[in-house]
C-alpha positions in Angstrom: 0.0 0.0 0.0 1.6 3.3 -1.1 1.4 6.6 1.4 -0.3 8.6 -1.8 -4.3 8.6 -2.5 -4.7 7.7 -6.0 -6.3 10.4 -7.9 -7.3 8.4 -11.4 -7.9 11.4 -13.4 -3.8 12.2 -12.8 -2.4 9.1 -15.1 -0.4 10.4 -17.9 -0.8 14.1 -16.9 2.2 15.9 -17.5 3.5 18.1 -14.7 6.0 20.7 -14.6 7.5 22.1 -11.1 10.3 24.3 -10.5 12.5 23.3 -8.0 11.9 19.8 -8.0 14.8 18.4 -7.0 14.6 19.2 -3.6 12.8 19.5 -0.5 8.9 20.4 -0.4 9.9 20.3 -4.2 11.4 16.8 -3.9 8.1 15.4 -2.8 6.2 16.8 -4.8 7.8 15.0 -7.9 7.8 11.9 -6.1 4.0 12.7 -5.1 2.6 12.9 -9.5 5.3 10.1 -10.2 3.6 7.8 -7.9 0.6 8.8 -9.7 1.5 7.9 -13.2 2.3 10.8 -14.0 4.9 12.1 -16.5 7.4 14.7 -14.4 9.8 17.5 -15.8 11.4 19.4 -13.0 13.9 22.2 -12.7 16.3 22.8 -9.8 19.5 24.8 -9.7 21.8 22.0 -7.8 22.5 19.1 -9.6 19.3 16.5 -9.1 20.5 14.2 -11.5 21.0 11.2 -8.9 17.6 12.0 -7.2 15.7 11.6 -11.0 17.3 8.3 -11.1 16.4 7.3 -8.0 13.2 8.2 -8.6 12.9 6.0 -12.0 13.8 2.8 -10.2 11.7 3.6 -7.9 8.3 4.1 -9.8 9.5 2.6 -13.3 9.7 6.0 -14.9 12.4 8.7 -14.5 11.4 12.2 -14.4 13.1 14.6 -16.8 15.7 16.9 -14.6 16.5 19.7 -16.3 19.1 22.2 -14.8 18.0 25.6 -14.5 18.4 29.2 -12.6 14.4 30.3 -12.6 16.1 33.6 -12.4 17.2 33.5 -16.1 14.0 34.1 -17.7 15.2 32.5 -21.2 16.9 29.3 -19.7 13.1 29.0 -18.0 11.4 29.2 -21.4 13.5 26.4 -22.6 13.4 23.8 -20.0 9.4 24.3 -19.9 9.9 24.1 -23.8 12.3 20.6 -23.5 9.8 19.5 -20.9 6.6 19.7 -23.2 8.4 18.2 -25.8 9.3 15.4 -23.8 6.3 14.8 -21.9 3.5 16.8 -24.1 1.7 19.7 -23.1 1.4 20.3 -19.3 -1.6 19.7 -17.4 -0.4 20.3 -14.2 2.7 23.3 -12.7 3.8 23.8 -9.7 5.6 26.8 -9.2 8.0 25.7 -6.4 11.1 27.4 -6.5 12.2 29.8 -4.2 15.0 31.4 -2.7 15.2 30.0 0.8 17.6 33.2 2.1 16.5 34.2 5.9 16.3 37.6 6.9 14.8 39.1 9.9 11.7 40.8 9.6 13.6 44.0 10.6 15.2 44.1 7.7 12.1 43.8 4.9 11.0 46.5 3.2 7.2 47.0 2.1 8.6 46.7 -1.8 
């Protein structure tokens, strides 16, 4: 018995999450991959090992793609190789984030 509801209507859907390599991120991918679905993720660091382990896991890799979300172009492409891949998405998660602490202190209202 897996730790996931099965949601039917997600087999096949093709998802796309940034930062998904990692983290909150991390389980989310494994989260649509037990589903059946087919997984293109970004993430900065290198997640090649964790798509891997993720393919023997459920049978089908996930398509890592390296990427800085902060380069607007390099984004375009890897949601570009990703549809190719995997057909148009169904599903994104917008995941990414830059996980630098401040103090509240030091916020501005911009």
């Amino acid at each position: 018995m897996s730790g996931f509801a099965t949601f039917h209507d997600l087999k096949d859907a093709s998802v796309f999450i940034t930062g998904g390599g990692a983290g909150i991120g991390a389980s989310l991918t494994e989260g649509f991959l037990a589903q059946g679905c087919r997984v293109a993720f970004v993430q900065r660091s290198d997640a090649s090992y964790f798509a891997e382990e993720m393919g023997v896991k459920y049978g089908n890799t996930p398509l890592f793609l390296p990427c800085d979300i902060t380069d607007v172009a390099a984004l375009r492409n890897a949601m570009k190789k990703g549809a190719e891949a995997n057909g148009p998405f169904s599903v994104l998660v917008n995941n990414a984030a830059n996980d630098s602490r401040h103090e509240l202190k030091d916020f501005s209202v911009e």
